[in-house]
Every structure is written in C-alpha cells, then in structure tokens.
mmCIF file of the N, C-alpha and C atoms, coordinates in Angstrom:
data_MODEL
# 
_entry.id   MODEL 
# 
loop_
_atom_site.group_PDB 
_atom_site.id 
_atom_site.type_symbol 
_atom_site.label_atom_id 
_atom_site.label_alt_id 
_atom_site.label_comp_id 
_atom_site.label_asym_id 
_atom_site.label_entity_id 
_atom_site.label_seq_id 
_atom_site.pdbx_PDB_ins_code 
_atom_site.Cartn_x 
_atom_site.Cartn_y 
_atom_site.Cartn_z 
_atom_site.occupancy 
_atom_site.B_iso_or_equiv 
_atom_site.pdbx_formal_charge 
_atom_site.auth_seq_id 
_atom_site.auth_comp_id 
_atom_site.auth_asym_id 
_atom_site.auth_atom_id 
_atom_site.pdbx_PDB_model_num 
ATOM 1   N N  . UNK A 1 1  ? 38.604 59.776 37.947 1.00 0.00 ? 1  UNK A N  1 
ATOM 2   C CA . UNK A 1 1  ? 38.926 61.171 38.052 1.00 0.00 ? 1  UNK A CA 1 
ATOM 3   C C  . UNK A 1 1  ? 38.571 61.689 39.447 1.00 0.00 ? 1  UNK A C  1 
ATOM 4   N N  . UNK A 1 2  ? 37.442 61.269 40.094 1.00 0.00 ? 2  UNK A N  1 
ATOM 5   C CA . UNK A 1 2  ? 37.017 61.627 41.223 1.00 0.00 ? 2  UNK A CA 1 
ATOM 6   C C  . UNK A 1 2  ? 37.836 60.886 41.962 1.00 0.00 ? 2  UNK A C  1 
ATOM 7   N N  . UNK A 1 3  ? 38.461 60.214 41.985 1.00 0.00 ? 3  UNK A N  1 
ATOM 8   C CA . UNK A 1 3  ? 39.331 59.264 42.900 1.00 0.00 ? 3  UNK A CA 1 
ATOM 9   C C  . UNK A 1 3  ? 40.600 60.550 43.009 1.00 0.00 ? 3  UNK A C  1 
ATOM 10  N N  . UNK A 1 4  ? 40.909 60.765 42.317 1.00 0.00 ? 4  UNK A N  1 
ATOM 11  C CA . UNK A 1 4  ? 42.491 61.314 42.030 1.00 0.00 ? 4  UNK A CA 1 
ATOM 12  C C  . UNK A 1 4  ? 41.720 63.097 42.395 1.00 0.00 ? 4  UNK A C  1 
ATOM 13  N N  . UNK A 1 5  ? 40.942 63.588 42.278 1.00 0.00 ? 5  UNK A N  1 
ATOM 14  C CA . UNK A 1 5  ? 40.353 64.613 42.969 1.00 0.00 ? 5  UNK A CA 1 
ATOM 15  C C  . UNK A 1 5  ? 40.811 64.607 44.500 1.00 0.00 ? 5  UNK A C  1 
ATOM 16  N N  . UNK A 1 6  ? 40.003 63.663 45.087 1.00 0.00 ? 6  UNK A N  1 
ATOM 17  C CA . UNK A 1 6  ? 40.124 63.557 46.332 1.00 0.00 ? 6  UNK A CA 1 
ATOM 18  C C  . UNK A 1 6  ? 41.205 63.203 47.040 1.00 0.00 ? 6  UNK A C  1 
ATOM 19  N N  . UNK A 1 7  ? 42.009 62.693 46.157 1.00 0.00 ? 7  UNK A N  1 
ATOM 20  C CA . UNK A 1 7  ? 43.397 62.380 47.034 1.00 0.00 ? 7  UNK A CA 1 
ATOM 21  C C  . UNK A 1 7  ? 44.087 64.001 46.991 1.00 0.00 ? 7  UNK A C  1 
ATOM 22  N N  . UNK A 1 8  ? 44.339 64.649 45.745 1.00 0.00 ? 8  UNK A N  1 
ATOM 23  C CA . UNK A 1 8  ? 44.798 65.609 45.814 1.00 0.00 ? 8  UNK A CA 1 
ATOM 24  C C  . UNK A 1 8  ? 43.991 67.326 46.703 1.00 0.00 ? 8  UNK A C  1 
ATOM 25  N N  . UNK A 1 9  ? 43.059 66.831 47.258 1.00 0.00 ? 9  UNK A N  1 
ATOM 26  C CA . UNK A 1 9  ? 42.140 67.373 48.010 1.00 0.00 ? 9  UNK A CA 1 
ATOM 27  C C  . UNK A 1 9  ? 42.190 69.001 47.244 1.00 0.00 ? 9  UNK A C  1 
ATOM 28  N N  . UNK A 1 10 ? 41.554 68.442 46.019 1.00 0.00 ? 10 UNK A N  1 
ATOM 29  C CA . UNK A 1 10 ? 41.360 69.771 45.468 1.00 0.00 ? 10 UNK A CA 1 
ATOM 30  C C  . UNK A 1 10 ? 40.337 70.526 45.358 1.00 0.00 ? 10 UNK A C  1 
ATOM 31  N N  . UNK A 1 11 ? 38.711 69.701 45.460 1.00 0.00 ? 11 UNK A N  1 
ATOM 32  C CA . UNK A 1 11 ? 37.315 70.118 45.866 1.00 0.00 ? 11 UNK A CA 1 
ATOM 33  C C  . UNK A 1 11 ? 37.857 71.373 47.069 1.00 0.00 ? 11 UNK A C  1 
ATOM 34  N N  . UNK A 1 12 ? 37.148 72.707 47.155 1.00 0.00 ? 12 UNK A N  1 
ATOM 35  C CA . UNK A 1 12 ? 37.357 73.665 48.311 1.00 0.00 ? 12 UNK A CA 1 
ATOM 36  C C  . UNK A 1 12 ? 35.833 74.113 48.229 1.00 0.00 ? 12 UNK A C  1 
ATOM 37  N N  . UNK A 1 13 ? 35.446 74.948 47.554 1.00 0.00 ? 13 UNK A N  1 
ATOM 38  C CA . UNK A 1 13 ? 34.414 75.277 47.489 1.00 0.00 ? 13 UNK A CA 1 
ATOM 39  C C  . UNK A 1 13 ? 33.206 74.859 46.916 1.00 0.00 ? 13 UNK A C  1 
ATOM 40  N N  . UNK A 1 14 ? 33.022 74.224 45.805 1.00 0.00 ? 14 UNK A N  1 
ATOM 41  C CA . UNK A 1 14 ? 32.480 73.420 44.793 1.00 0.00 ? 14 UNK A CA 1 
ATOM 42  C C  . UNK A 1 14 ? 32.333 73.943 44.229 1.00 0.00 ? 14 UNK A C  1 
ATOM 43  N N  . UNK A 1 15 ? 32.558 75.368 43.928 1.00 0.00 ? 15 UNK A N  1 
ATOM 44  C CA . UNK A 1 15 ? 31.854 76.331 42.852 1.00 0.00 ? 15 UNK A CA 1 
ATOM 45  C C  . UNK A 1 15 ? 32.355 75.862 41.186 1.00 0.00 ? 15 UNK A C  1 
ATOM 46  N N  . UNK A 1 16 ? 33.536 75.102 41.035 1.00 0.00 ? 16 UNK A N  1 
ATOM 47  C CA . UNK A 1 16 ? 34.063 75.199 39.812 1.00 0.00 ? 16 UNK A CA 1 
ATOM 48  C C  . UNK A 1 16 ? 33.940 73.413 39.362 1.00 0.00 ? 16 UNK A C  1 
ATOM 49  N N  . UNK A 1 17 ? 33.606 72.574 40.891 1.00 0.00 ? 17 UNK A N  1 
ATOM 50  C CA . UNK A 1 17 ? 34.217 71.125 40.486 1.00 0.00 ? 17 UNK A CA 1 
ATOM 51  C C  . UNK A 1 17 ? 33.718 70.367 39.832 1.00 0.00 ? 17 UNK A C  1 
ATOM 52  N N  . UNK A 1 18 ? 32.333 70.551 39.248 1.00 0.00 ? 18 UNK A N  1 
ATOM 53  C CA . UNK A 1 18 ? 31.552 69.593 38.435 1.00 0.00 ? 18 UNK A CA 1 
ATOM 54  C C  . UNK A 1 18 ? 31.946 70.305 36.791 1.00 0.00 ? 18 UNK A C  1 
ATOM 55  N N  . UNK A 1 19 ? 32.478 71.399 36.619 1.00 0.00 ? 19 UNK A N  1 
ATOM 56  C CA . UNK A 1 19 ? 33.271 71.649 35.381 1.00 0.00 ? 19 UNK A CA 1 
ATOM 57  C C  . UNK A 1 19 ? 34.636 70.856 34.996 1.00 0.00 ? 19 UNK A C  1 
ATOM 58  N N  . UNK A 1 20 ? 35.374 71.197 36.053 1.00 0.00 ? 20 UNK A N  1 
ATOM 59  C CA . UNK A 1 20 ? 36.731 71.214 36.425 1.00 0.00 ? 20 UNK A CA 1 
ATOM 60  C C  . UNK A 1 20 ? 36.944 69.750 36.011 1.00 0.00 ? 20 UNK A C  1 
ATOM 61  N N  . UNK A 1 21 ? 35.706 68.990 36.624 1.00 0.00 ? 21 UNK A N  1 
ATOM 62  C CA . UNK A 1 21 ? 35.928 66.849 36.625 1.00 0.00 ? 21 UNK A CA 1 
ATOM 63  C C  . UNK A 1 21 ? 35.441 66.613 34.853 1.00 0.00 ? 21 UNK A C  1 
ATOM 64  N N  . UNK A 1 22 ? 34.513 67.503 34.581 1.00 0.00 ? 22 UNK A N  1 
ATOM 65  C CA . UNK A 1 22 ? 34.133 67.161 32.965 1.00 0.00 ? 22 UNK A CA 1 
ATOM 66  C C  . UNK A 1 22 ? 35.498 67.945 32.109 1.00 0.00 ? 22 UNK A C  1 
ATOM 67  N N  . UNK A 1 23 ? 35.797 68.643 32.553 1.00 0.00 ? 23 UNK A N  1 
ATOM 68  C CA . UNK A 1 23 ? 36.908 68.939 31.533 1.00 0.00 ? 23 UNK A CA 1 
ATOM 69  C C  . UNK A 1 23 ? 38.123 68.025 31.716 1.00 0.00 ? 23 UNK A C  1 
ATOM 70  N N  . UNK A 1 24 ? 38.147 67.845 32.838 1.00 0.00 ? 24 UNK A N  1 
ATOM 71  C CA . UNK A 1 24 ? 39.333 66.724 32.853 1.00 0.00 ? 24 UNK A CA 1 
ATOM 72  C C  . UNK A 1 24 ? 39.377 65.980 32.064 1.00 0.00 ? 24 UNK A C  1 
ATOM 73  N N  . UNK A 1 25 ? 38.165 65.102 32.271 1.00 0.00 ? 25 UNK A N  1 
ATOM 74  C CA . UNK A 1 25 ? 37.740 64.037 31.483 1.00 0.00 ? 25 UNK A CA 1 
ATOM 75  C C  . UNK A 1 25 ? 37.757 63.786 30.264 1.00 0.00 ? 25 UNK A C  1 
ATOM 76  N N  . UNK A 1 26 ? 36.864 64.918 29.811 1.00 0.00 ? 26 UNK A N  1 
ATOM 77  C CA . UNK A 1 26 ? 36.781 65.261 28.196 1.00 0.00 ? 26 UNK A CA 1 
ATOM 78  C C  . UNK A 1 26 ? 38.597 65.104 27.444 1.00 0.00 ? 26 UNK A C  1 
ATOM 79  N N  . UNK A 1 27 ? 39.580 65.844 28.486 1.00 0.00 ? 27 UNK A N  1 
ATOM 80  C CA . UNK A 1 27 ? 41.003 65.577 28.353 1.00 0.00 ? 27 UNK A CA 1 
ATOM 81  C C  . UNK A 1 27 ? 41.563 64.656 28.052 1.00 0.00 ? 27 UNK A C  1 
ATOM 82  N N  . UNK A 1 28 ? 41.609 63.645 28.887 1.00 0.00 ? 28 UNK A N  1 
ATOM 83  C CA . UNK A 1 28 ? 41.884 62.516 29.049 1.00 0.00 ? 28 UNK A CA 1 
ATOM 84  C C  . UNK A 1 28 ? 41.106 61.779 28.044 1.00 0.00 ? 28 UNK A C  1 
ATOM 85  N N  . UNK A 1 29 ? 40.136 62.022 27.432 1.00 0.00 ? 29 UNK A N  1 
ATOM 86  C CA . UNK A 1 29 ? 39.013 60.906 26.821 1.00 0.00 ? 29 UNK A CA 1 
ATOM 87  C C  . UNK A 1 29 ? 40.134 61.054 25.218 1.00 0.00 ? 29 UNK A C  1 
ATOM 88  N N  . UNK A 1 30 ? 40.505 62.384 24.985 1.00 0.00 ? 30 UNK A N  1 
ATOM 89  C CA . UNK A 1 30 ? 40.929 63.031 23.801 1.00 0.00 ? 30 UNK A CA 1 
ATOM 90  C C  . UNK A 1 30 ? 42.321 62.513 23.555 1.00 0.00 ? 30 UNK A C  1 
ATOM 91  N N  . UNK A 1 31 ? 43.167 63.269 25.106 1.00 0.00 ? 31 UNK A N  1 
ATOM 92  C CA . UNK A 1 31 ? 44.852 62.885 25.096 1.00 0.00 ? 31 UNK A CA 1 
ATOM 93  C C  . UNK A 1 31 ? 45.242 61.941 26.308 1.00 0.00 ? 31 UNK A C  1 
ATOM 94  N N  . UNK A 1 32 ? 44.864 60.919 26.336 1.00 0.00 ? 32 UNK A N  1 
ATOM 95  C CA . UNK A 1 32 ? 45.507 60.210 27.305 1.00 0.00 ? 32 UNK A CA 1 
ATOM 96  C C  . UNK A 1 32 ? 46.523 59.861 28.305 1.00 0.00 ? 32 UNK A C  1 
ATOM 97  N N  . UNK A 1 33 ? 47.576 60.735 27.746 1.00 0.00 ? 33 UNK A N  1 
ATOM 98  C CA . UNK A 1 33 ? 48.857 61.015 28.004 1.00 0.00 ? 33 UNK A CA 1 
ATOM 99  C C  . UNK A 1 33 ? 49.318 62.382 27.817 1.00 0.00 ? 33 UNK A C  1 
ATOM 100 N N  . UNK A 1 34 ? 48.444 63.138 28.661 1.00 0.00 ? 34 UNK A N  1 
ATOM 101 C CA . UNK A 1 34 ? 48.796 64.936 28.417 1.00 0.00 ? 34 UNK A CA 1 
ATOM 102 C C  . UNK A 1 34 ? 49.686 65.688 28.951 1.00 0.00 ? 34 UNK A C  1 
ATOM 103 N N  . UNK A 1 35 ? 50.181 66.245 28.214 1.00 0.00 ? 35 UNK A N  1 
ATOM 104 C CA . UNK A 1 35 ? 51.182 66.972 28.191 1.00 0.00 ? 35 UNK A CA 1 
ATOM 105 C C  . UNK A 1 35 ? 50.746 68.282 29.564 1.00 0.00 ? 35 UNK A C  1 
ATOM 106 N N  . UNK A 1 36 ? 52.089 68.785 30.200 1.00 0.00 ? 36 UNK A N  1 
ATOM 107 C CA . UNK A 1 36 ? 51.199 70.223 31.400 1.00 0.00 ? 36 UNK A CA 1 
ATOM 108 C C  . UNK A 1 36 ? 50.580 70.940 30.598 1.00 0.00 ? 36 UNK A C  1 
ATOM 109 N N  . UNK A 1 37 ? 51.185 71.243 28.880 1.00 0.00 ? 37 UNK A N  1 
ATOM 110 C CA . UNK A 1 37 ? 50.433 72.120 28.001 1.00 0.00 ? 37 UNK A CA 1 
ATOM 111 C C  . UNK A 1 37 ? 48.868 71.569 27.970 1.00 0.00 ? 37 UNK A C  1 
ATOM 112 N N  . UNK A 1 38 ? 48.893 70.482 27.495 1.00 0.00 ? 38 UNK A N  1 
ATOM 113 C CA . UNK A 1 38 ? 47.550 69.473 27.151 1.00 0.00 ? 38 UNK A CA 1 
ATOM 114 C C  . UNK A 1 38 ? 46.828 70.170 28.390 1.00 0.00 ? 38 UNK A C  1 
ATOM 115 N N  . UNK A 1 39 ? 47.584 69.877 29.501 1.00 0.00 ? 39 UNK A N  1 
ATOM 116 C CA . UNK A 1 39 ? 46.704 69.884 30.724 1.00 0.00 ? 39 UNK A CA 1 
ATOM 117 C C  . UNK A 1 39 ? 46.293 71.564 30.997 1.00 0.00 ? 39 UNK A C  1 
ATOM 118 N N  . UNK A 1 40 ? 47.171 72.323 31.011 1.00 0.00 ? 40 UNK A N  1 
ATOM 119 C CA . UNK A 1 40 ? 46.925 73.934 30.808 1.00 0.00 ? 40 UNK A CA 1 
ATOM 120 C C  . UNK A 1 40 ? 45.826 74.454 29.980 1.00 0.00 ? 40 UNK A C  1 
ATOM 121 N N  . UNK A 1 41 ? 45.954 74.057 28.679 1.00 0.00 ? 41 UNK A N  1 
ATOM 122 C CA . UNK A 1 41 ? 45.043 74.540 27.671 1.00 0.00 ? 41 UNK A CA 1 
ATOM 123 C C  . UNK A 1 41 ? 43.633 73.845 27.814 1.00 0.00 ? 41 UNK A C  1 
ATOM 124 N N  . UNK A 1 42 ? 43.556 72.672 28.205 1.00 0.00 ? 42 UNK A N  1 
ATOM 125 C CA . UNK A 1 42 ? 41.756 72.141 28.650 1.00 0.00 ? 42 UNK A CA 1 
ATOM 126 C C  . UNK A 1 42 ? 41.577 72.544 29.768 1.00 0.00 ? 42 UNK A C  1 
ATOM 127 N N  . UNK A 1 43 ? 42.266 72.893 30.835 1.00 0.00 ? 43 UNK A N  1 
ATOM 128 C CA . UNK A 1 43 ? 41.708 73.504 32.084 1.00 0.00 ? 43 UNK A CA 1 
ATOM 129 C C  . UNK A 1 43 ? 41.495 74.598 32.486 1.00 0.00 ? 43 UNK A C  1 
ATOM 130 N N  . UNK A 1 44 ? 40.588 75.211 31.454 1.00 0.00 ? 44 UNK A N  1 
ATOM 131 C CA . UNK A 1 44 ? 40.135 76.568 31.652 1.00 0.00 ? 44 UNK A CA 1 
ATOM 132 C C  . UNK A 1 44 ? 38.897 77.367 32.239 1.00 0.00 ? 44 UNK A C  1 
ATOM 133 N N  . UNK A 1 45 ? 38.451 76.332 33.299 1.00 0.00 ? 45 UNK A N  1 
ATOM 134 C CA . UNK A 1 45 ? 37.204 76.915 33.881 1.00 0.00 ? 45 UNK A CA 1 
ATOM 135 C C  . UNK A 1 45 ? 38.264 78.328 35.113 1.00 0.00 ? 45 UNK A C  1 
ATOM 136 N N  . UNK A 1 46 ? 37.106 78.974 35.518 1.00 0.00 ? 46 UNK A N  1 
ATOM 137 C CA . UNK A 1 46 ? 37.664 79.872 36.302 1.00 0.00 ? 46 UNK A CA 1 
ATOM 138 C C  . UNK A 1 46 ? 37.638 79.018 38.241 1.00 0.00 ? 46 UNK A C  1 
ATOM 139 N N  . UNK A 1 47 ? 38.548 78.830 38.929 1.00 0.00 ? 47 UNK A N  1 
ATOM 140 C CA . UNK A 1 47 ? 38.443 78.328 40.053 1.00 0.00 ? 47 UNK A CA 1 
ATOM 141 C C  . UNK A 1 47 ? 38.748 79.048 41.346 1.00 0.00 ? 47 UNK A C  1 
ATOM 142 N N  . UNK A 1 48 ? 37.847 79.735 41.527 1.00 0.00 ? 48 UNK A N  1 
ATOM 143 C CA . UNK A 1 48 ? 37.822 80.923 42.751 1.00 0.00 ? 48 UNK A CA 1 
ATOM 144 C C  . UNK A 1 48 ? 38.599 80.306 44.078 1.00 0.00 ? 48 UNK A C  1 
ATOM 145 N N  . UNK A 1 49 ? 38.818 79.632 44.290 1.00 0.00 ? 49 UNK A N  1 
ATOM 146 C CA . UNK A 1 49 ? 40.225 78.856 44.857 1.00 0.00 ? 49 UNK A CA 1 
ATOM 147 C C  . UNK A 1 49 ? 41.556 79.145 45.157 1.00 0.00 ? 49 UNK A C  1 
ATOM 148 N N  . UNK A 1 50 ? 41.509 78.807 43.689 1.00 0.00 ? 50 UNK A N  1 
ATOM 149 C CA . UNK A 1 50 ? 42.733 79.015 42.751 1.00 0.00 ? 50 UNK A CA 1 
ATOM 150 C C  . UNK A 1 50 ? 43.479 77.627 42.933 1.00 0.00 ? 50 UNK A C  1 
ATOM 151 N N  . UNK A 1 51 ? 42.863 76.084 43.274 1.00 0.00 ? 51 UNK A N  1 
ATOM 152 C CA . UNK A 1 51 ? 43.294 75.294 43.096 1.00 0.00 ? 51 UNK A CA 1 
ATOM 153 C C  . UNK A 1 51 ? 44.416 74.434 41.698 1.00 0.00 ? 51 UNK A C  1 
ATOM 154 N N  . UNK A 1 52 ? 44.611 75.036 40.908 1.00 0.00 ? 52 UNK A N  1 
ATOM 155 C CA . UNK A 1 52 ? 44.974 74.979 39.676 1.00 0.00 ? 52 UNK A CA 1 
ATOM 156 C C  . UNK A 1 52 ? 46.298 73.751 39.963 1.00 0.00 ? 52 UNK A C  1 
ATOM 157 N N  . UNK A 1 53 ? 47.208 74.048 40.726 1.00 0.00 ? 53 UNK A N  1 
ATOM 158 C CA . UNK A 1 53 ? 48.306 73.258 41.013 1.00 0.00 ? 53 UNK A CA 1 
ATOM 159 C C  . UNK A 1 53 ? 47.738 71.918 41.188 1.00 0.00 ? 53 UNK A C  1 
ATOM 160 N N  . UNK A 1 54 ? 46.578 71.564 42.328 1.00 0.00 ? 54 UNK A N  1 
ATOM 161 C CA . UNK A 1 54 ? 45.797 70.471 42.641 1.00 0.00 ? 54 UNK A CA 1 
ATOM 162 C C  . UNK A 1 54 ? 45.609 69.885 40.916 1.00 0.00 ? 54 UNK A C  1 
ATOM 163 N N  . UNK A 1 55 ? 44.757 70.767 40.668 1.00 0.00 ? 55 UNK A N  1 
ATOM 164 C CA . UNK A 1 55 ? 43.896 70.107 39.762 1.00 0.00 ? 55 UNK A CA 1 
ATOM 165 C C  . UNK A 1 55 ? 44.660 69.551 38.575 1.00 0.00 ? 55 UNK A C  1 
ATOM 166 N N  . UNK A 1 56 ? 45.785 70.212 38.242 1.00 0.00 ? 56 UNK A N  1 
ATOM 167 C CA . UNK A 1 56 ? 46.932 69.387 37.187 1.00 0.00 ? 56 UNK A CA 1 
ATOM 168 C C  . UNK A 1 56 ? 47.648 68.640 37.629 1.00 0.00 ? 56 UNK A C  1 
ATOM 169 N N  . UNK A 1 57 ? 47.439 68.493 39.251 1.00 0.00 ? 57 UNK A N  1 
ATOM 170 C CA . UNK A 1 57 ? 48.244 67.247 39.788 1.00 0.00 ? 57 UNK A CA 1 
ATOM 171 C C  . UNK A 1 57 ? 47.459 66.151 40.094 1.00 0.00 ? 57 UNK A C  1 
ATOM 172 N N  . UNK A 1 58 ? 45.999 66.227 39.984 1.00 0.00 ? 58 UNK A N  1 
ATOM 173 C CA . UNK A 1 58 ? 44.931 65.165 39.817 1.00 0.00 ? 58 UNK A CA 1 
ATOM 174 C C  . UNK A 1 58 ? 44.883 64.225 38.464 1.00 0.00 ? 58 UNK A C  1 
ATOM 175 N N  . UNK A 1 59 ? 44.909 65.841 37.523 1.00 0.00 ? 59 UNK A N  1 
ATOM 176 C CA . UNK A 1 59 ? 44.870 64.665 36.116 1.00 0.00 ? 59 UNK A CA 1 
ATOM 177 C C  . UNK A 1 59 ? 45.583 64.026 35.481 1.00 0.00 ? 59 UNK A C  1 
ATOM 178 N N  . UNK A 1 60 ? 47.070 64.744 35.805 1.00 0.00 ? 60 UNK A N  1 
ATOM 179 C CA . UNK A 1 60 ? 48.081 64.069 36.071 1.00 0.00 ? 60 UNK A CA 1 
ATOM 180 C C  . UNK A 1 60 ? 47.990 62.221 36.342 1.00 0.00 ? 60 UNK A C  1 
ATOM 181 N N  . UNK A 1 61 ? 47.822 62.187 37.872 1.00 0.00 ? 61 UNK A N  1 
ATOM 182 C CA . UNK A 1 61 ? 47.414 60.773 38.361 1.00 0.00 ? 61 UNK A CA 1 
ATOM 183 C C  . UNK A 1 61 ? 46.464 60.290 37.622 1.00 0.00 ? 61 UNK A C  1 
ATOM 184 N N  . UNK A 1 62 ? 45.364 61.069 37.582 1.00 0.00 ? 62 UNK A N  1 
ATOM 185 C CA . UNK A 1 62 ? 44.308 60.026 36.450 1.00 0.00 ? 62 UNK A CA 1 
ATOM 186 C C  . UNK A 1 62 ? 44.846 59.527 35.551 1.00 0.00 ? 62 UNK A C  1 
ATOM 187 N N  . UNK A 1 63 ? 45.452 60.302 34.415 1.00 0.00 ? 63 UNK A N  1 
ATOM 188 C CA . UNK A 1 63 ? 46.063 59.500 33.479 1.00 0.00 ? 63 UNK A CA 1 
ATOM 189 C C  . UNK A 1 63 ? 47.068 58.389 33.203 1.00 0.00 ? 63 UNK A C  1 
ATOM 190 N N  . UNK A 1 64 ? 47.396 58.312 34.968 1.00 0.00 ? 64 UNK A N  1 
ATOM 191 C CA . UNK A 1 64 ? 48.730 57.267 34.771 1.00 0.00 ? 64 UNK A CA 1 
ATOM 192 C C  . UNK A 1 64 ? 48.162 56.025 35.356 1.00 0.00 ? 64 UNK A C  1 
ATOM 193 N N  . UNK A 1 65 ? 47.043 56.302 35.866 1.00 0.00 ? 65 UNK A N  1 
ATOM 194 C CA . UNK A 1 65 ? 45.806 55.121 36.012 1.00 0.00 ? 65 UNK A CA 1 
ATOM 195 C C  . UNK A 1 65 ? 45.193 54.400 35.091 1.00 0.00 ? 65 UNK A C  1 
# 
C-alpha cells in the first residue's frame, strides 16, 4: 500500500496518511477487488489536501498487485 502511495505521490501533508494507509488496507483486506464505490465508501477520513483522486488511484494499484 505504501508502495502504490508513493508512486501516486499522494502523502502532502501527513495530517490524514497513517489513517488514509489503514483504511485502505482494512479495504482491500475485506474487498480485494473494489469497486470506486467500495473505494468511495471506506475512504472516509477527512484529507485537508484534498488528495482523494490520488488516494483512489493508489488503491486502485494496490489491489491489482
């Protein structure tokens, strides 16, 4: 997950990313193959960013890993 973080250079501030990587996860641990919904509805920390595009295009890649 941290692999596919960093490619999509979605870390900015850190304020949200040690949530943001456990919820992924927790995602992926659950639906392996998630849907943008799948991915929408578990990614609900708040990301003062507003990286959101990144971050469903990270777990995205994770999962096809």
């Amino acid at each position: 997950m941290v692999e596919a973080w960093v490619a999509h250079q979605v870390p900015q501030c850190g304020y949200c990313q040690s949530g943001q990587v456990m919820a992924a996860t927790a995602l992926l641990k659950q639906t392996p193959q998630p849907t943008e919904d799948d991915i929408a509805g578990a990614m609900v920390n708040l990301c003062r960013c507003g990286t959101y595009n990144a971050i469903s295009a990270a777990v995205r890649q994770a999962a096809q890993a």
